[in-house]
Structures are given as C-alpha cells and as structure tokens.
N, C-alpha and C positions, 0 to 999 in steps of 0.2 A: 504493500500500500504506500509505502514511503516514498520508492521509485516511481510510483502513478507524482504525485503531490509533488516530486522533484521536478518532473518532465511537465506537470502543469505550469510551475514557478520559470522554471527556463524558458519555457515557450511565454509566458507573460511577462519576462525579465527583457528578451531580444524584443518582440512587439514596441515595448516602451519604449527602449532604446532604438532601434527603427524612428520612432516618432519623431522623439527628439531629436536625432540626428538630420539635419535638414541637407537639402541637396549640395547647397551651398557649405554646409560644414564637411560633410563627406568629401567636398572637390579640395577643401584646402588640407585634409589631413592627407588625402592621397598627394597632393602637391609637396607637403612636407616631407612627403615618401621620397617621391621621385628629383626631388631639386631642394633637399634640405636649407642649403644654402642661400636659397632665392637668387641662382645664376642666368637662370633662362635668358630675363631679357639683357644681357648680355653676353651671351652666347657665341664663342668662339671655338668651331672644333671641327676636325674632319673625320670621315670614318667611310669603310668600306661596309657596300652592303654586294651581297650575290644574291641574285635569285635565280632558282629554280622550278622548272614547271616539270609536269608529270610526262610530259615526252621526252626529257633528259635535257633539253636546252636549257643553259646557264647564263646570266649576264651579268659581267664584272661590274660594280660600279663604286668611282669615286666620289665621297659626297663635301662640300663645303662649305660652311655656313658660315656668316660672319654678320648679327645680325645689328650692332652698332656700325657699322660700315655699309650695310643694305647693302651686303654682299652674297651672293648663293651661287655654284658651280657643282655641274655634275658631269663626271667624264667616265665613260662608258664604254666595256668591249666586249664585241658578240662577230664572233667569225670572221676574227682578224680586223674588222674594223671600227675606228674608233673616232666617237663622236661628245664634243664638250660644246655643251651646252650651259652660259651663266648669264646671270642677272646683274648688274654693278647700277647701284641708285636707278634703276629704272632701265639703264640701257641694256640693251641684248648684245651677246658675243658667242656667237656659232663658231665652230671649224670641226673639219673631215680630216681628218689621219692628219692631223697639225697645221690643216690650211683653212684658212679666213676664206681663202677663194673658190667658193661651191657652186658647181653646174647647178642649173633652174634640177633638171630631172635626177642629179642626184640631192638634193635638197629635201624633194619630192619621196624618191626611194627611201632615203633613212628618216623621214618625216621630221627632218629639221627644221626648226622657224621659232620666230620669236613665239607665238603664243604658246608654243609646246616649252618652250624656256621654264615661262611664266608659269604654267601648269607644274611643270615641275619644284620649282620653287615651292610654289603652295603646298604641293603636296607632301613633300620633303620635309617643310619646316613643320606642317600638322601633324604630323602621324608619328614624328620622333622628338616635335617639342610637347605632345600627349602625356601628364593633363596640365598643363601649362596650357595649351593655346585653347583650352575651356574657358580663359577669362579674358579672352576676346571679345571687341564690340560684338555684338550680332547675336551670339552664343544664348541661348534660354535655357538656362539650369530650372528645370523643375524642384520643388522646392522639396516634393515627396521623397523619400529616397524607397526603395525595394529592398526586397531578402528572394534570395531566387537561386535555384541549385541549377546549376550548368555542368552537364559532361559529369556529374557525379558528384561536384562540389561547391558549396552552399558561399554566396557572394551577398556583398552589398552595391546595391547595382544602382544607376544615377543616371538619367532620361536626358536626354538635349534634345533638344532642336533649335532651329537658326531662323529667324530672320529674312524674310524671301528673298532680300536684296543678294545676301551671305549665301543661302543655300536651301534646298525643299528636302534632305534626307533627314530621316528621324534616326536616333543614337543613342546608342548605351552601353553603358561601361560597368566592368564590374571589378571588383576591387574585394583584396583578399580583407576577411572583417577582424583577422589578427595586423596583421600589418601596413593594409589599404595600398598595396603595392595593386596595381594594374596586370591584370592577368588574362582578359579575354575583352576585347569589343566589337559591336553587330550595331549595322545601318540595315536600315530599309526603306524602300521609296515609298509603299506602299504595306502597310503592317497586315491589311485584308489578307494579302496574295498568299503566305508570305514571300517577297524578292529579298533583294540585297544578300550581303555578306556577314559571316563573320569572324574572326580573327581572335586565332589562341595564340597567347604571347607564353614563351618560356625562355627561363635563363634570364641575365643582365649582365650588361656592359657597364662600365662609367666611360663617359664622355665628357670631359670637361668639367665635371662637377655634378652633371644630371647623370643619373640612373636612367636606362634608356634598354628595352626589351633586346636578350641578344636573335632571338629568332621568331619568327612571325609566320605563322602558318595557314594559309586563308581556305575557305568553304564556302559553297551555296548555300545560303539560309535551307532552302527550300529541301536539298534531299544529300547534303553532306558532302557534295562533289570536292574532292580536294582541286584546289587552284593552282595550289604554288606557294613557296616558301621563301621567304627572305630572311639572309643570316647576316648579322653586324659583325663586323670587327674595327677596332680602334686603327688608327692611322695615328701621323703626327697630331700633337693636341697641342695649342697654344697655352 
C-alpha cells in the first residue's frame, strides 16, 4: 500500500513541478546547460560536421562562425569537389575548387549562389547555437511546458512556434529533467498529418565554450524513415 501512496505523491510531486516550471524557465535552465557561461552571443569557433545518408554518401564540411564580426563560412567536399560558401556583414563570397571565377552552369550544377549562402548561414547558426537562438525576436515560447516519454525516455518538452514573418513550423524540444541538457527535437508543418522531422541528439562536443550535440541523427515524423546523420568534430577554436 505504501508503494500505491509513493507513486500517487511522485506522480503529484512532477504535475506541480511541470506547473510551475514555465516555458520560459525550462528554456533558460537548459540555456545554462548548454552555454553556462553566456558565450553564445559572442560566438567564435569553427568545427567540422560530416554527414551521412543511408546510400553511403558523405559530405565533409567546414563550419565558421564569427558572430560579433557577422561573419559565417562553410566549405565543403563531396566527390572531389569543393565548394565555400560565406557570408561577411551581409556580402556573399562563392568559389569552386578555390576560384571566385564560376561558369553560369557550373554555378547552377553545385547550386551555388548567394541565397543558398544565406540559407546556410541561418541554418548553421540555429540548429548549433540551439537553445540559444530560442531567445530570438520572432520565437513564441509557450509558456506551458510538457512531460512526454520519447523512444523510451521520459523528457520535459517546451512548444515554439514563430512569428509568420520568422517562420510557419511548429517545434519542440525536449530536455533531459535531470540535467535539461537537449536530447531530441521535432518540427512539423502541419501537426494533423503528422509531416516534419525529428532529430535524436547524442554525445557532446565543446565549442568555444557552448556545449553543442556531437551527433544528430534525423527521421520522418510520420513512419521513422532514417534520413541521415550529422557528426561534429572541433576544428581550430578561437
């Protein structure tokens, strides 16, 4: 009977706690996880990522951020050829195997261009200044927070969505409720369907001071299709 009376008090101990814990306090204790120091926004550091996909193809990639200089760089190779794509205050800087000077139709073939730059950029700086770049303009932290077991293990899980201008995907992140380290997150465009992805994070790097996932391994919400895997490794670090 004791054991009934425990597992009632536990199960109304986390409820409270849940309550209490609002979205906005979950984002900053996981923030204190991942970037103790409050380095983010000034952020200097480079680091290699590989990805892999399920047909065995690899792509090197060099990554660099520098984000008091609105600097970003990423240089990349996949069958011998090698394509750096950066951002510097706004301008764009392509080149193919170390040349500035790019045919229209090879341009076209490696799908170089300024807005792919920019793309990159964004997506680079979100997905590895994560959960940092949650306290962005645009960003709608719900204020509820969740308890939800994933893959077998039981998270505190924290709702976004954006701002139409920012972005239309809804988002959620889940965070270990011993340590609020970032362990798994899932987008969907549409929650009905269910679309979108989601993304088990394992292992950690430092980078510069941030705590940053070493490996990312992505799925089809809908029926577990494995995607492809992205591994970190440290490079030179400022």
């Amino acid at each position: 009977m004791r054991y009934f009376f425990l597992g009632i008090f536990l199960l109304f101990s986390w409820q409270s706690f849940s309550q209490e814990l609002t979205g906005e306090k979950l984002l900053d204790k996981a923030i204190s996880y991942h970037d103790p120091n409050g380095l983010w926004d000034s952020f200097k550091g480079e680091f290699g990522v590989t990805m892999s996909t399920p047909d065995g193809n690899k792509r090197v990639s060099n990554i660099e951020i520098n984000l008091p200089e609105e600097y970003f760089k990423v240089r990349s190779v996949k069958d011998n050829t090698a394509l750096t794509q950066a951002m510097n205050k706004g301008n764009c800087e392509l080149t193919l195997n170390g040349s500035s000077e790019i045919a229209k139709e090879d341009a076209e073939k490696h799908r170089l261009s300024c807005e792919r730059a920019e793309m990159y950029k964004n997506y680079y700086t979100y997905l590895y200044g994560l959960p940092m770049k949650l306290k962005d303009p645009g960003t709608i932290i719900d204020p509820k927070t969740q308890r939800k077991t994933f893959k077998g293990k039981e998270y505190l899980v924290l709702r976004v969505t954006y701002e139409k201008k920012v972005g239309g995907d809804i988002w959620y992140f889940y965070f270990d409720p011993k340590t609020y380290a970032m362990e798994v997150y899932q987008f969907f465009r549409d929650e009905s369907k269910p679309d979108g992805e989601y993304i088990l994070l394992s292992g950690e790097e430092e980078i510069s001071g941030i705590k940053m996932p070493k490996t990312r391994a992505w799925y089809y919400n809908f029926d577990d299709t494995y995607l492809g895997t992205d591994e970190l490794k440290p490079l030179y670090q400022h």
